[in-house]
N, C-alpha and C positions, 0 to 999 in steps of 0.2 A: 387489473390492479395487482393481482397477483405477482407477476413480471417486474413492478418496481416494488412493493413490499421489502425484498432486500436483495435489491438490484447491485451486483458486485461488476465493476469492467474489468478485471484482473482474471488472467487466463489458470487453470489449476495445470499444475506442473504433473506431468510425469516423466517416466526415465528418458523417454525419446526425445523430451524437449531440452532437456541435459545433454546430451548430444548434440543436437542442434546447436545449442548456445558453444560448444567446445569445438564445435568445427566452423562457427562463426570466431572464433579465435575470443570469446568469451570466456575463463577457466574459474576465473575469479568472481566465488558469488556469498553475497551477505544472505545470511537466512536469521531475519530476525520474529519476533512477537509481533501480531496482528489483528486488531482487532475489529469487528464486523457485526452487524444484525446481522443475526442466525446463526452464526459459526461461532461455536463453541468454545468459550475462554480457556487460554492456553492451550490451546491444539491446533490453533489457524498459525499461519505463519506467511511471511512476502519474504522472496526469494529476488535477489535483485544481483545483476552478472556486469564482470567488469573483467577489459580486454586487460587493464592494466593494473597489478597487486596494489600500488600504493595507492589509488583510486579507493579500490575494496578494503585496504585497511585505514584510508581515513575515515570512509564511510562505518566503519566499526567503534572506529575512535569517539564518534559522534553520539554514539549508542549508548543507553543508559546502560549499568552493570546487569549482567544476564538478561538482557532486554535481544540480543542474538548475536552472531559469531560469524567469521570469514570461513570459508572453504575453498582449499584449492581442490578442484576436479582434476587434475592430471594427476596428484597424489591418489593412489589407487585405495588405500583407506579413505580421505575423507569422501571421496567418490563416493563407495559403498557406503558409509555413514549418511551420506546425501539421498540415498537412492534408498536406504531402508525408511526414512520420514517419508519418502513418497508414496511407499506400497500403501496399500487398504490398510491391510494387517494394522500399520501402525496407530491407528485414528486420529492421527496426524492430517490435516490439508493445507497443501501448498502452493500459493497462490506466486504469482509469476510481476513483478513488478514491471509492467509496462508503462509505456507515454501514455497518460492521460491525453488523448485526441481530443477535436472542439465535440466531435458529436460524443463520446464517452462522459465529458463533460456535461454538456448538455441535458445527457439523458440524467446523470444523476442528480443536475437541479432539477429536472421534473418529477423524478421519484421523490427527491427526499425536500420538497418546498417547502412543505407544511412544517416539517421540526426545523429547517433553518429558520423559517420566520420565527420559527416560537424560540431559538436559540439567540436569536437577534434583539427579540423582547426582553429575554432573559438576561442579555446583558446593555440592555438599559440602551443601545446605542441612536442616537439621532437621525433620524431618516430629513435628509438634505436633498431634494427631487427624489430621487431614487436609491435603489441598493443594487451593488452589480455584488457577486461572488463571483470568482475564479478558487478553479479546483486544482489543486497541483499536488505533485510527489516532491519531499526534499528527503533526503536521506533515508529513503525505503518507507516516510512516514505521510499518508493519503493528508495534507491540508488544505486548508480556504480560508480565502484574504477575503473578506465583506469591505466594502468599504460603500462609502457616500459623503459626497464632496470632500470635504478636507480629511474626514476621519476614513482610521482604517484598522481591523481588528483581524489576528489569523491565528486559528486553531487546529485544533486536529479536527480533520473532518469528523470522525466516528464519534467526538465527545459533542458534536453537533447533531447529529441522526442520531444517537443511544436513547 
């Protein structure tokens, strides 16, 4: 039980996978605000890399004000600005915006069923045979589409599981 308590799929960043991502031809990465069970407000953050700048600055564009910011890595400042959020020292953590996979998926409707259901109560919605959720990422921000037959509601996952 322990293990889904506050089951996260997102991988923690450190300097090597900064690299990684820059020699996947990845340079461009949004580092915004993230929010999670157990990880402490204002200091979690998603980290999401893009081969292409205008990609990473619409996805910024999308970004509420100081909600987070572009960085290029091949600029050798915002690099080091990058890389100091990652150290310990900073008590900063940085979580790596991956594809949400069907088993990542999955696991997290099994961890967190109980507050979706009680999230689903909570907003009143009609159960029509059943309720599917799908978990997805749109602009570095974790959502889920509930839906059941005609109707369909999508939040942010964490204001579901909080």
């Amino acid at each position: 039980m322990t293990d889904s308590l506050f089951y996260n799929p997102f991988l923690r960043m450190k300097e090597d996978n900064l690299k990684k991502l820059m020699g996947a031809g990845r340079p461009y990465v949004v580092i915004q605000r993230f929010q999670w069970p157990g990880q402490p407000l204002q200091q979690t953050f998603l980290l999401s890399a893009y081969a292409d700048q205008q990609e990473a600055l619409y996805h910024q564009s999308v970004l509420m004000l100081k909600e987070g910011k572009m960085q290029n890595l091949l600029d050798l400042d915002q690099y080091q600005t990058v890389v100091k959020l990652l150290k310990n020292e900073s008590g900063m953590t940085v979580f790596y915006n991956g594809t949400i996979d069907a088993r990542h998926e999955k696991r997290l409707q099994k961890a967190y069923v109980k507050r979706v259901s009680g999230y689903i109560h909570y907003i009143r919605m009609k159960k029509e045979d059943h309720y599917d959720v799908r978990i997805f990422v749109e602009h570095g921000r974790l959502k889920a589409e509930i839906t059941s037959g005609e109707q369909s509601h999508t939040a942010l996952f964490y204001d579901m599981i909080k």
